[in-house]
C-alpha positions in Angstrom: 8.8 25.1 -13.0 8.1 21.8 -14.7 5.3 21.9 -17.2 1.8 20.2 -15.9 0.7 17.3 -18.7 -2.4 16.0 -17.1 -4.8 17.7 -15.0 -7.6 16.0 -14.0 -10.2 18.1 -11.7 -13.3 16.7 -9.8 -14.0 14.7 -12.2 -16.6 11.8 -12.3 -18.1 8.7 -14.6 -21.5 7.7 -14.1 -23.5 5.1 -16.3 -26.5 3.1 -16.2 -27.0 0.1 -15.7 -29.8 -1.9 -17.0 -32.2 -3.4 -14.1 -34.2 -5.5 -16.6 -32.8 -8.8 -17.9 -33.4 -8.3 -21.4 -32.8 -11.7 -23.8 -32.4 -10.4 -27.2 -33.0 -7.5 -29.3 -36.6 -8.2 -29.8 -37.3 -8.2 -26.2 -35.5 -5.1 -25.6 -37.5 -3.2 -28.6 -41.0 -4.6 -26.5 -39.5 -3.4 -23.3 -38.8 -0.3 -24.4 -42.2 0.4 -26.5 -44.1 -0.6 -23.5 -41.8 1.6 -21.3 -40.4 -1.1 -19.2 -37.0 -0.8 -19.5 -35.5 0.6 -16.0 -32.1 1.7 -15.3 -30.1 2.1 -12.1 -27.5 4.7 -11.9 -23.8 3.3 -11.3 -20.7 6.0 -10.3 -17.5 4.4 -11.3 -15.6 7.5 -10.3 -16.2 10.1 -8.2 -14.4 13.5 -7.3 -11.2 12.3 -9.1 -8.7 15.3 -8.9 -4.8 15.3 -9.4 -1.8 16.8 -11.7 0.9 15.4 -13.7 4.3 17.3 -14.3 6.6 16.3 -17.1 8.7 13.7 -16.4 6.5 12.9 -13.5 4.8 8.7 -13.1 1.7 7.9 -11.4 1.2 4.3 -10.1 -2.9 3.8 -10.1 -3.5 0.8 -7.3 -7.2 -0.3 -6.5 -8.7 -3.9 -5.8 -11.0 -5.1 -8.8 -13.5 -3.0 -9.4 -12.3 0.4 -7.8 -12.5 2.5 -11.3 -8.6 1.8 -12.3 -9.4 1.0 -15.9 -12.3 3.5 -16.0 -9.7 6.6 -15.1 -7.0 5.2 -17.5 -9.7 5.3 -20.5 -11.2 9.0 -19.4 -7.5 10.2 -19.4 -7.0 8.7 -23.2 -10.1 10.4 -24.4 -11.7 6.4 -24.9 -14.5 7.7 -22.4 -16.0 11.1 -22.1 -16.2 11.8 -18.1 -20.0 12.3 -16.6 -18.7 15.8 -15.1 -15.4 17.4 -14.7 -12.5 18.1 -17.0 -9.1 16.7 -17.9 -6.7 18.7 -19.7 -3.5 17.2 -21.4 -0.5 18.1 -23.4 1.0 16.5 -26.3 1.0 13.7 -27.9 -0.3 10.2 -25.8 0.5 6.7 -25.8 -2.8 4.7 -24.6 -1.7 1.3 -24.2 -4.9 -0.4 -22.8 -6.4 -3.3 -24.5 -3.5 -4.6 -26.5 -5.3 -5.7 -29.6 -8.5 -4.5 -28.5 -8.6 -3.2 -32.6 -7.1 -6.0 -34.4 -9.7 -7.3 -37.2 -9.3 -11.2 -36.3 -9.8 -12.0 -40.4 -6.5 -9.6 -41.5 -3.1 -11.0 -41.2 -0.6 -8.9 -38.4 1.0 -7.0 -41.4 -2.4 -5.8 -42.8 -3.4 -4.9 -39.1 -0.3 -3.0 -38.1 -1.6 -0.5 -40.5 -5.2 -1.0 -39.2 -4.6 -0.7 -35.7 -1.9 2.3 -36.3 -4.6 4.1 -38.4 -6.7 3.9 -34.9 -4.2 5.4 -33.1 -3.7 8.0 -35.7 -0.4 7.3 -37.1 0.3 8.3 -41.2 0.8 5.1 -43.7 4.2 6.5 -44.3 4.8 6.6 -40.1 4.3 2.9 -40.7 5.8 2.6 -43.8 9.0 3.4 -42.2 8.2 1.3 -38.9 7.0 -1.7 -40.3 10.1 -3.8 -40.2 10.7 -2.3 -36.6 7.5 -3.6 -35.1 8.0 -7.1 -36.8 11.4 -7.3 -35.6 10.2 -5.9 -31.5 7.1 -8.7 -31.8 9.1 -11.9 -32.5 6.4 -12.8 -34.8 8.6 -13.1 -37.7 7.3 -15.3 -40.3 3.8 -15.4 -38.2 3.0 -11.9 -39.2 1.5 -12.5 -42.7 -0.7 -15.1 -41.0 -4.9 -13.7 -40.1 -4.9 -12.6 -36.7 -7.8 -15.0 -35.4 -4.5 -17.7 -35.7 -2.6 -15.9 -33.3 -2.9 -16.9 -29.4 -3.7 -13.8 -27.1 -0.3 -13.5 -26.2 1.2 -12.7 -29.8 -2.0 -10.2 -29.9 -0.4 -8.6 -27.1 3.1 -8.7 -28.6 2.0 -7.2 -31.7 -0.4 -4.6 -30.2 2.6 -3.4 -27.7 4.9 -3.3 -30.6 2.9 -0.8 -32.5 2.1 1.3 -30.0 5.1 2.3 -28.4 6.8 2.7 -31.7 6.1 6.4 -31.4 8.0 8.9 -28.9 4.8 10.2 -26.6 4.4 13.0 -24.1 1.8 11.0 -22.0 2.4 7.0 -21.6 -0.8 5.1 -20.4 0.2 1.6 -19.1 -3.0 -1.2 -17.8 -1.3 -4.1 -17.1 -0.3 -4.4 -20.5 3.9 -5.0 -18.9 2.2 -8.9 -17.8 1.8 -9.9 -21.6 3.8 -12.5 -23.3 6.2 -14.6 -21.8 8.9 -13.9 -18.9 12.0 -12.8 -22.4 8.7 -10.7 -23.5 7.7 -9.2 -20.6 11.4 -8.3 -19.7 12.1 -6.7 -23.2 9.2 -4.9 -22.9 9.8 -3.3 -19.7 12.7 -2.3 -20.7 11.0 -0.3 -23.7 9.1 1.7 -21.1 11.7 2.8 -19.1 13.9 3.6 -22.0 11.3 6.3 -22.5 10.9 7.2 -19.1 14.4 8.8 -19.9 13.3 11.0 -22.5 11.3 12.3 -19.9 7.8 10.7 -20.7 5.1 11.4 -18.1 2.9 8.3 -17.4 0.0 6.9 -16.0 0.4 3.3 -14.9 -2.4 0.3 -13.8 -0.6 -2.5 -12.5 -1.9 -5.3 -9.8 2.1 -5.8 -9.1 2.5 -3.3 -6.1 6.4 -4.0 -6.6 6.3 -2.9 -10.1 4.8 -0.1 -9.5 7.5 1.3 -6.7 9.9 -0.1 -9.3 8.2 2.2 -12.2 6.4 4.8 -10.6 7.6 8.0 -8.5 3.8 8.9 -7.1 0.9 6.8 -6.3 -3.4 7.0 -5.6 -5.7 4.6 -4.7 -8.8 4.2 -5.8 -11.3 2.6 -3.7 -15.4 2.5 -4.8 -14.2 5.0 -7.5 -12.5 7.6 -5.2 -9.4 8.5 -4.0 -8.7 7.3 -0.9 -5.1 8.3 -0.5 -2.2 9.9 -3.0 1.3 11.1 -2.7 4.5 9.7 -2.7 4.7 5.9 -3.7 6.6 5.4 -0.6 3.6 6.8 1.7 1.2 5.3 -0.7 2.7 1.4 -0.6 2.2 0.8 3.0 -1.8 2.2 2.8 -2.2 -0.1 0.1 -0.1 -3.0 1.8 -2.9 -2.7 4.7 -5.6 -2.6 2.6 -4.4 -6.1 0.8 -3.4 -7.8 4.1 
């Protein structure tokens, strides 16, 4: 019986959203002291329950807005859910906002260590790595130049670069295989499913339906923050392609 790596059970993310338009932070501080700041409640998931076995790969479709991002997040531990619980096992890959952690004023080398800190690997993990990470990145002789230089694309390069330099248990994937250029976007795909064969279980975001049969053995979709149908990414792919037409 294959080992279950995520389990996610009713779970749900509310938050509130501010009704007042509030200009600045002095206008906030008066609207709150006067007790005029109001807030409407916003559920950006609902009800969310499924299970990952090893080995197993979940493609997550929605149109904008339907919580994709939201569940990715409260899977990695970025978000805490409203209500429910998510259990996992081992060691995870969150590959979300590629560069999301960069500091814009430190050159690439100096962030490698930075943004590997953040996602908890050891200055000797890197030590060892560096060269690696350059070398996967292309950035070459760009990587002792600050960050806030770099076009978002090279960002990208350099945030995918460090973070699949580990082996994880749990790979999460939003939209980060449509960075760089076409060679980029190829080579990087390619790192993916080289660890889909060490039998990685993942989680993956994509607005490419066709990349997601090509990646994915299971599918949801999320519509208004629930599921609205799951299984296999066969049955999945035409509810979706009905819902797109």
């Amino acid at each position: 019986m294959s080992k279950s790596m995520v389990k996610v059970e009713n779970v749900g993310m509310r938050f509130n959203l501010m009704e007042n338009k509030v200009d600045d932070l002095k206008d906030y501080i008066i609207k709150a002291l006067r007790r005029e700041l109001r807030y409407q409640e916003f559920w950006a998931l609902r009800d969310i329950s499924f299970e990952l076995k090893k080995g197993e790969r979940i493609g997550i479709l929605g149109l904008n807005g339907a919580g994709k991002s939201t569940l990715l997040k409260v899977v990695a531990g970025v978000l805490k859910p409203s209500e429910g619980t998510i259990k996992t096992t081992g060691v995870i890959a969150p590959l979300l906002e590629l560069g999301a952690g960069f500091d814009k004023q430190y050159t690439g080398a100096e962030n490698i260590y930075l943004y590997g800190a953040v996602l908890g690997y050891s200055r000797e993990f890197l030590d060892s790595k560096f060269q690696e990470i350059v070398d996967f990145s292309e950035l070459k002789d760009f990587i002792n130049v600050p960050v806030k230089n770099y076009s978002s694309g090279m960002r990208a390069r350099l945030g995918f670069s460090i973070a699949t330099i580990v082996d994880p248990d749990i790979l999460i994937l939003d939209e980060v295989l449509s960075v760089g250029d076409a060679k980029f976007r190829k080579k990087s795909e390619k790192k993916i499913t080289s660890m889909f064969d060490k039998g990685v279980t993942v989680l993956f975001v994509s607005h490419s339906l066709e990349q997601v049969k090509r990646l994915c053995d299971k599918a949801i979709i999320l519509d208004n923050g629930r599921i609205v149908a799951s299984g296999s990414i066969e049955d999945v792919s035409l509810v979706y392609e009905e819902m797109t037409e």
